[in-house]
Structures are given as C-alpha cells and as structure tokens.
C-alpha positions in Angstrom: -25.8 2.3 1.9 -24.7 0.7 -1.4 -24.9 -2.5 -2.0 -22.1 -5.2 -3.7 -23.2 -6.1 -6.7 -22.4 -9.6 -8.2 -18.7 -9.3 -9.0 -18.0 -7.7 -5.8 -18.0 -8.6 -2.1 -18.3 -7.0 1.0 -15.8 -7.2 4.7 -16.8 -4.6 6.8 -16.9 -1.2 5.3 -15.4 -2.3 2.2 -16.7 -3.4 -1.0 -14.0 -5.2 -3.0 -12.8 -4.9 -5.5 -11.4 -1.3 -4.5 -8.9 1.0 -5.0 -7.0 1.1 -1.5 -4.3 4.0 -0.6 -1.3 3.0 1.3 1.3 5.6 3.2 4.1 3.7 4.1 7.1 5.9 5.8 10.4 5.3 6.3 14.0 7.2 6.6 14.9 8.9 3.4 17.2 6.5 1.7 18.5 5.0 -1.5 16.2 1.7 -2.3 13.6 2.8 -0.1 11.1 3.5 -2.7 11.8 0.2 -4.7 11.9 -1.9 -1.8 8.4 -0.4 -1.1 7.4 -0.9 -4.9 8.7 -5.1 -4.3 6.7 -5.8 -1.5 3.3 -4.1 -2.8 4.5 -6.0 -6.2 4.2 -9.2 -4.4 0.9 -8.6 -3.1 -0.7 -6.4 -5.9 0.5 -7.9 -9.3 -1.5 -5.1 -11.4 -0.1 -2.1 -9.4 2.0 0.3 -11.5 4.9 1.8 -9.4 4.9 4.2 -11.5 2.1 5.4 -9.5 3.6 5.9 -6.3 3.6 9.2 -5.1 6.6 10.5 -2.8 7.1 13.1 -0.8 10.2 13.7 1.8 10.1 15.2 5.2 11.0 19.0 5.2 13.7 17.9 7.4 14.9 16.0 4.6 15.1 12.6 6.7 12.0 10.8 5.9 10.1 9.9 3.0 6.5 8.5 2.6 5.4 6.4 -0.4 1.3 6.4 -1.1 0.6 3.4 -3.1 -3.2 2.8 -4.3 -3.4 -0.7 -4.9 -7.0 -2.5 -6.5 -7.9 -4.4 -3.4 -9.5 -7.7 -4.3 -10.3 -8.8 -0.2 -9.4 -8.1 2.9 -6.9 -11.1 3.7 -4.7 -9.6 0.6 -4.3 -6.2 2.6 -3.9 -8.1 5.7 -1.0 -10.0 4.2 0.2 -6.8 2.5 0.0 -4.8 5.4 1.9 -7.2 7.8 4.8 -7.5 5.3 5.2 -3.6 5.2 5.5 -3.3 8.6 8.1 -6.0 9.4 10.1 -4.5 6.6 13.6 -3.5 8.1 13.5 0.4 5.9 9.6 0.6 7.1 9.1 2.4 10.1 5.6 3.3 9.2 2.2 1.9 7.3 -1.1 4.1 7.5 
C-alpha cells in the first residue's frame, strides 16, 4: 500500500491530489455538454473541457460526458458530485 507523501493526503482509498474520471449522462441535446463543462468549471478551476470525452447512445438519444478532473479532497467531489446530479439535463453521474 502506498503511502501519501507530504503534499498529499489521504480519505479512504484515495490519495489526493488525483486525477478523478467522471461519466455523467444525460439525453442527447444541444447545451448538454457545456452545461456539463460549467458545473465541473465551478468545482474544478484547472479542468480543460477540452478534455471531455463524448460519446452518444447508439440509439442516438443519450450522451455521456467523462471528465477527469485533479481531485484535491474528497469534500470537492462531494460538492461536485451533488451538483451534477441535481442538474435538470443530468440524469446520470458514475
């Protein structure tokens, strides 16, 4: 088991900082993606939306955003987490 070192802390099975992947899902619509891309914004300063990878439903319908945000603690995904999910377009956070 790896220990944090100095600049890092540990909650649970995390050691932060850390890169942290996010699926969030939602119907396949215009503005989904960038309302996805504000929220993590507002929790994650540093992420790049850039980054977000997309990929729609083969029914056409849906569409899932990954975002990998650095982590710095657990309260910041907490806080992410529970703003992605009462999102109206959100349907879905993994």
């Amino acid at each position: 088991m790896s220990r944090a070192t100095p600049q890092q802390r540990t909650d649970g099975p995390w050691v932060f900082p850390c890169d942290f992947p996010i699926k969030i899902m939602g119907r396949n619509v215009e503005g989904f993606a960038d309302a996805v891309a504000a929220v993590v914004l507002r929790h994650a300063p540093d992420f790049d939306p850039a980054g977000i990878e997309l990929r729609v439903s083969s029914s056409r319908n849906y569409l899932s955003c990954t975002c990998t945000v650095r982590a710095s603690s657990r309260e910041q995904l907490d806080e992410l987490y529970r703003e992605l999910t009462s999102h109206p377009m959100v349907q879905v956070v993994l």
